[in-house]
C-alpha positions as CSV (number, residue, x, y, z in Angstrom):
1,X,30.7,30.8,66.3
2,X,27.5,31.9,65.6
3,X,23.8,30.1,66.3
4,X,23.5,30.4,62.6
5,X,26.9,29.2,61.3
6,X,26.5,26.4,63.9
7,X,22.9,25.3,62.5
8,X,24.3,25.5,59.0
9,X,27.1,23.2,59.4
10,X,25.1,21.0,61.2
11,X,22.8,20.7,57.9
12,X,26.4,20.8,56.1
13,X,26.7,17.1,57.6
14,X,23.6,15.5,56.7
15,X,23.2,16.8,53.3
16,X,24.3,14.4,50.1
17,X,26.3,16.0,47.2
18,X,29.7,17.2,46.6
19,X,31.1,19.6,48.7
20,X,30.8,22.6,46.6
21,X,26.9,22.1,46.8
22,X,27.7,21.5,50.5
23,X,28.9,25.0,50.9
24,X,26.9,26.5,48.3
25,X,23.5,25.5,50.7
26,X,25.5,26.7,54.0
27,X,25.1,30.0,52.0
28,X,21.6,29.6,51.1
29,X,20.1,28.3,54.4
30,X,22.5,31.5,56.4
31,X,21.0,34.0,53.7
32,X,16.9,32.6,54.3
33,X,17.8,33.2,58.0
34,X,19.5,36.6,58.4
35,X,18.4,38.2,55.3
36,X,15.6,37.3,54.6
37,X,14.7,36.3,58.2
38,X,12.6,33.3,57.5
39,X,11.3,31.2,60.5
40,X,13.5,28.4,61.7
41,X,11.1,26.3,60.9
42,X,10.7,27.3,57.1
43,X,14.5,27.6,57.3
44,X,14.2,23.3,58.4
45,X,11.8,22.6,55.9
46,X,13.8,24.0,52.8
47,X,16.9,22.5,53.8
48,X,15.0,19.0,54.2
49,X,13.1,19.2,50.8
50,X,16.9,20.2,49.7
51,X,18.4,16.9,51.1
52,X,15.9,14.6,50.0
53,X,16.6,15.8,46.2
54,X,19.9,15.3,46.4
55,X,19.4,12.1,48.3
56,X,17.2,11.2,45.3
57,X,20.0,12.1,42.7
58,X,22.7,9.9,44.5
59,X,20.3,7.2,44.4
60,X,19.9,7.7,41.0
61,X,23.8,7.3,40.5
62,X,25.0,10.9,40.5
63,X,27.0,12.7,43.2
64,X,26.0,16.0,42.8
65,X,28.0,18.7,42.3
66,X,27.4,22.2,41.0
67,X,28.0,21.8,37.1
68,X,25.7,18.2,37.6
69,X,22.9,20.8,39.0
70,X,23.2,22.9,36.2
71,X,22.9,20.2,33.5
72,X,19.5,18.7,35.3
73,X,17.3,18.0,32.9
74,X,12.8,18.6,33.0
75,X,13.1,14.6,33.5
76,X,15.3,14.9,36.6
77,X,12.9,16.8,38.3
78,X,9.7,14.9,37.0
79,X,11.5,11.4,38.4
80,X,12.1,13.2,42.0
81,X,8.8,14.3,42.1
82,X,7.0,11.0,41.0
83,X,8.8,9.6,43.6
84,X,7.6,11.5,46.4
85,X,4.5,10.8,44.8
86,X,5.2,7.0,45.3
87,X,5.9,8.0,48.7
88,X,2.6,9.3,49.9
89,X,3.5,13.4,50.1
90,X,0.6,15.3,48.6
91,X,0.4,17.8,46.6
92,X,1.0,21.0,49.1
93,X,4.5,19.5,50.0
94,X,5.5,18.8,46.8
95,X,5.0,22.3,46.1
96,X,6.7,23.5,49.1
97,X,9.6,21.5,48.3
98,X,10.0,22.9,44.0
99,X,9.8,26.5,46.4
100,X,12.9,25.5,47.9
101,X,14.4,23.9,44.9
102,X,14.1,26.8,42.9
103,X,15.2,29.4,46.1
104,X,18.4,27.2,46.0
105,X,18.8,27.5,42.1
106,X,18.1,31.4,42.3
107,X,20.9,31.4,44.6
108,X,23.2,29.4,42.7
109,X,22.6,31.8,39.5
110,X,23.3,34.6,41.8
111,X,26.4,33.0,43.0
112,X,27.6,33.4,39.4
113,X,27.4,29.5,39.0
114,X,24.6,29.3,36.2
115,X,21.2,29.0,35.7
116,X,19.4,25.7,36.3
117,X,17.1,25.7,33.4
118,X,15.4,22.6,34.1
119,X,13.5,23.9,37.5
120,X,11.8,26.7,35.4
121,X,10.2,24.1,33.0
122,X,8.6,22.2,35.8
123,X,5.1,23.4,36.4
124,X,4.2,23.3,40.4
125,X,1.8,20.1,41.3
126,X,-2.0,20.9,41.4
127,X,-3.2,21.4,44.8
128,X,-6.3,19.7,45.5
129,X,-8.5,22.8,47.1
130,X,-9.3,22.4,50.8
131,X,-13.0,22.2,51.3
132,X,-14.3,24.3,53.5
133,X,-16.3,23.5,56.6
134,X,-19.3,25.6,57.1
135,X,-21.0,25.1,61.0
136,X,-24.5,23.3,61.0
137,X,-27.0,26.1,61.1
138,X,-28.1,26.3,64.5
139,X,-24.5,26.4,65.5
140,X,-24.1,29.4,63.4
141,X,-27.1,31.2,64.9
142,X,-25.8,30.4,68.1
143,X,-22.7,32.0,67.5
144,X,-24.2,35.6,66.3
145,X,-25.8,35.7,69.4
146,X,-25.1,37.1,72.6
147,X,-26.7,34.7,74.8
148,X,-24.6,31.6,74.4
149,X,-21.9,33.5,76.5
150,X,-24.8,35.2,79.1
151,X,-22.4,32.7,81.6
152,X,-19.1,35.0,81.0
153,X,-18.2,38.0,83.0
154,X,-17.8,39.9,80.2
155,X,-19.8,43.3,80.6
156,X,-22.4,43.0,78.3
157,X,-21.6,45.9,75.4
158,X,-18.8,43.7,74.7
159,X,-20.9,40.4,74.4
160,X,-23.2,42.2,71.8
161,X,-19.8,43.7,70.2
162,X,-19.0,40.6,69.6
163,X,-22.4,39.4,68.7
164,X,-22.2,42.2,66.3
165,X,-19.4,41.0,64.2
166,X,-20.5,37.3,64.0
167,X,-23.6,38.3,62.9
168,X,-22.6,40.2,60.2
169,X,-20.1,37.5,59.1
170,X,-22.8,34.8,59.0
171,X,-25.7,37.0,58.1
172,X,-24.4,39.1,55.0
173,X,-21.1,36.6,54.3
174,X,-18.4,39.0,55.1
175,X,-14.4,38.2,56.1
176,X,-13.5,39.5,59.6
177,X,-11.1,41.8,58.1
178,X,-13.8,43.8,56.4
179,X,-16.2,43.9,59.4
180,X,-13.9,45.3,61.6
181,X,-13.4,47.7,58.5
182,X,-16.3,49.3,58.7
183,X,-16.8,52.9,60.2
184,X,-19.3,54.1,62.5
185,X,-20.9,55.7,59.2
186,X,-21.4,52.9,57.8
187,X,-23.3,50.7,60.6
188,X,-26.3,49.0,58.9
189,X,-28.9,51.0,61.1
190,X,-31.9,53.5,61.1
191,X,-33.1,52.0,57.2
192,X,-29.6,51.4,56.1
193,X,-30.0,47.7,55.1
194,X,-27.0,47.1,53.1
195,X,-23.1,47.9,53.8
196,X,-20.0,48.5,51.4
197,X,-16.9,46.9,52.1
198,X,-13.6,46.6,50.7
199,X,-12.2,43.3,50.3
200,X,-9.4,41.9,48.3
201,X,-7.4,43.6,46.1
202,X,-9.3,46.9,47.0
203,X,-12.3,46.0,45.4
204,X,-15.8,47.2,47.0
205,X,-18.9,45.6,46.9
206,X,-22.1,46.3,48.3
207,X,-24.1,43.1,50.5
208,X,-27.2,43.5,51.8
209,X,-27.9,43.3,55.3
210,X,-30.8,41.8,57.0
211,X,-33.3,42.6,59.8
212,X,-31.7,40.4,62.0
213,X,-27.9,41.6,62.0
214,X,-29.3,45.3,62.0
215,X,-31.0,44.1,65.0
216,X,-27.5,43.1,66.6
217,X,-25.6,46.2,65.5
218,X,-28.2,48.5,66.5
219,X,-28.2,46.4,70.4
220,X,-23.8,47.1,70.4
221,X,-24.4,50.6,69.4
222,X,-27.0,50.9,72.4
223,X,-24.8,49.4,74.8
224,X,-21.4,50.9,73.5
225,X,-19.5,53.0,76.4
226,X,-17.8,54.9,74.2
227,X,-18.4,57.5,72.0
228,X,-18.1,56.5,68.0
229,X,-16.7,59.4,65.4
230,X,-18.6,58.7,62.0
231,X,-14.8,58.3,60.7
232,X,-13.7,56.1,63.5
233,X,-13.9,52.0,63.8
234,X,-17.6,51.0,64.0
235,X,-16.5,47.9,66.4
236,X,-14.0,48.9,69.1
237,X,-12.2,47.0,71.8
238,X,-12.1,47.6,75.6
239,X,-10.7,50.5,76.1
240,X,-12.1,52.6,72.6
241,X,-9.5,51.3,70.0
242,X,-10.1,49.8,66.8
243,X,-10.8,46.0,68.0
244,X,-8.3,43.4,67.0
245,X,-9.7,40.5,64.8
246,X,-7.9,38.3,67.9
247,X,-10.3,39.4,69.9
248,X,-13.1,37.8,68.0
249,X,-11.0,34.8,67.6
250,X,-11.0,34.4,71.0
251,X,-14.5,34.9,71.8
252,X,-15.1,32.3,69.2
253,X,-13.1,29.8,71.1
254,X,-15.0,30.2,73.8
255,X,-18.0,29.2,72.2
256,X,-16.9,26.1,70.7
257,X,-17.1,23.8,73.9
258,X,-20.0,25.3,74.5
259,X,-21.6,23.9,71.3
260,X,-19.5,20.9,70.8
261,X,-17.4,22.2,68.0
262,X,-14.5,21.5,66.7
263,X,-11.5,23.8,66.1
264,X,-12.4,24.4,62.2
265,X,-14.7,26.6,64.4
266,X,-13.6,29.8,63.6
267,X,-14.8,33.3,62.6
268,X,-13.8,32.6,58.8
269,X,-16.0,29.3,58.9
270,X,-19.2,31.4,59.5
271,X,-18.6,33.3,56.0
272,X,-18.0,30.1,55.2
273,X,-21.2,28.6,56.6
274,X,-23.3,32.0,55.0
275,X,-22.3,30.4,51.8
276,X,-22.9,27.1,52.0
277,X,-26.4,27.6,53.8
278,X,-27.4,29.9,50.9
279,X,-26.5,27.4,48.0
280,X,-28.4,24.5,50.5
281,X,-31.6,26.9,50.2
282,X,-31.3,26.9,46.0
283,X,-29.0,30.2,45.9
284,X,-27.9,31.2,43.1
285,X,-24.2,30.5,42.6
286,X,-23.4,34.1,40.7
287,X,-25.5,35.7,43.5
288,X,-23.4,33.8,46.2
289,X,-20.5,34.9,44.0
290,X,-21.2,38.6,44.4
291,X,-22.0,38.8,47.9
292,X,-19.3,36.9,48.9
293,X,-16.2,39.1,46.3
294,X,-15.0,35.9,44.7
295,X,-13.3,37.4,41.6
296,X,-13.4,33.7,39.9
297,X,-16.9,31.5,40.1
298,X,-14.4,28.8,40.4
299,X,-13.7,29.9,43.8
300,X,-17.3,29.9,44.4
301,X,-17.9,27.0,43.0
302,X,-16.2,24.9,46.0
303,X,-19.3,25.2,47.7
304,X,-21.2,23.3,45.2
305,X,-18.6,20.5,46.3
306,X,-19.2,20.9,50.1
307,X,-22.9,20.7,49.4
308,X,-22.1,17.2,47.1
309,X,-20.5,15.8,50.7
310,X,-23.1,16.9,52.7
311,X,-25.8,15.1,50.5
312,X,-23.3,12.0,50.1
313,X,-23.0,12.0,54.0
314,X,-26.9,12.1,54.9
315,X,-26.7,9.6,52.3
316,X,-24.8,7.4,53.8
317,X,-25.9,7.4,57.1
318,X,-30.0,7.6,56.4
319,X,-30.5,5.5,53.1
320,X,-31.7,1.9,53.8
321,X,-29.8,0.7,51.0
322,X,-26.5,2.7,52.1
323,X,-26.2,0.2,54.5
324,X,-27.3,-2.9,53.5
325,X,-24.6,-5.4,53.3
């Protein structure tokens, strides 16, 4: 017997229901393993959300078979959810959990069983956006700098590689993937004060570039071992290759005990950070849009949201009245 035929009658035991939907899910789960090589872990987590709905619909009187999943009405689904809701699961599980109601019903219609209509009238819960968390701005120069890691025995073209990238990320807003996109052609030195990238969904932009991260290119490409073809990576790792984003992860890490961080620390949270200190100064919010490649303002608008907390916070902890009792 196989891992996989083991694991799926082992979730054949605990699940609710009649046993044709018994078998039918022993299918399903198999098929999101082998075929469509899911992680066990996602694997785990549809076949959960898929016992607590049928667990819900036995509580609700009905031992559910096939045919009673294909008669489900919009209501049946609307009174599972609102009970989770009751329960305390937000809004990101609920959603994972319709995902793998409606992989189950896909796989039921494929079966040759029927179509259950009522999962396709159910819209998926709204997700309250995260905030992001930008870094407090000394931390965020700290981290474009090269001397906050003058301690490591790191030869020191690599410190100002790195130095390179997290300055561009904080200075002109960028993600990591399109730093490390640029080519040697397109480094920000000798005049050159602005760079086009491509971001998401292909789309280029062009973002300024400052005196400051010019600075910090310019000090890598002085220090780089290795010679750069205009065509080639503009940031390499150690031995000449286009340098892995994990990299800069890593060197990122590092830093954060240094400056009392926490592990929201990352590179992302100095675009992050570029953001939130520009609409702090009185940036304009279709400017910030722009540099940043937001296709929606909405997107950009979160910011306005972070800087509501921020005020609310210094609020709290510096207004007399904020703490009187």
């Amino acid at each position: 017997m196989s891992d996989s035929t083991s694991d799926a009658e082992s979730a054949d035991l605990l699940l609710p229901g009649a046993p044709d939907v018994r078998a039918a899910a022993i299918t399903w789960l198999e098929g999101l393993a082998s075929e469509r090589r899911l992680s066990p872990n996602t694997v785990e987590a549809y076949r959960r959300d898929l016992r607590q709905f049928l667990a819900h619909l036995v509580r609700q009187g009905t031992n559910p078979d096939i045919p009673a999943l294909i008669r489900l009405k919009p209501r049946d689904l609307r009174g599972f959810m609102a009970a989770r809701r009751q329960e305390g699961v937000g809004g990101r599980s609920l959603m994972r959990g319709l995902a793998g109601l409606r992989s189950f019903a896909r796989h039921l219609d494929r079966e040759g069983h029927g179509s259950v209509a009522a999962l396709s009238a159910i819209r998926s819960p709204k997700v309250e956006r995260r905030l992001p968390r930008p870094l407090p701005v000394a931390a965020a120069i700290a981290m474009a700098s090269p001397d906050i890691r003058a301690g490591e025995e790191r030869p020191a073209w690599v410190l100002a590689r790195d130095a390179a990238v997290l300055a561009l990320l904080y200075g002109s807003g960028l993600r990591i993937s399109e730093a490390l996109g640029l080519t040697r052609r397109d480094a920000p030195v000798d005049g050159i004060d602005a760079v086009t990238v491509v971001g998401k969904g292909q789309k280029t932009r062009s973002v300024p570039v400052i005196p400051q991260v010019q600075a910090a290119v310019a000090e890598y490409l002085k220090l780089c071992p290795y010679r750069l073809p205009a065509e080639g990576p503009l940031f390499v790792g150690a031995k000449g290759g286009p340098l892995s984003p994990r990299i800069v992860q890593l060197a990122v890490a590092s830093m954060r005990g240094a400056l009392g961080l926490p592990d929201t620390a990352t590179p992302h949270a100095l675009r992050h950070s570029f953001a939130s200190h520009l609409l702090g100064r009185q940036g304009d919010l279709r400017a910030i849009q722009e540099l940043l490649g937001h296709a929606s303002l909405a997107t950009t608008q979160v910011y306005t949201k972070v800087d509501a907390a921020r005020l609310l916070d210094a609020f709290d902890s510096a207004h007399p009245r904020a703490r009187a009792s």
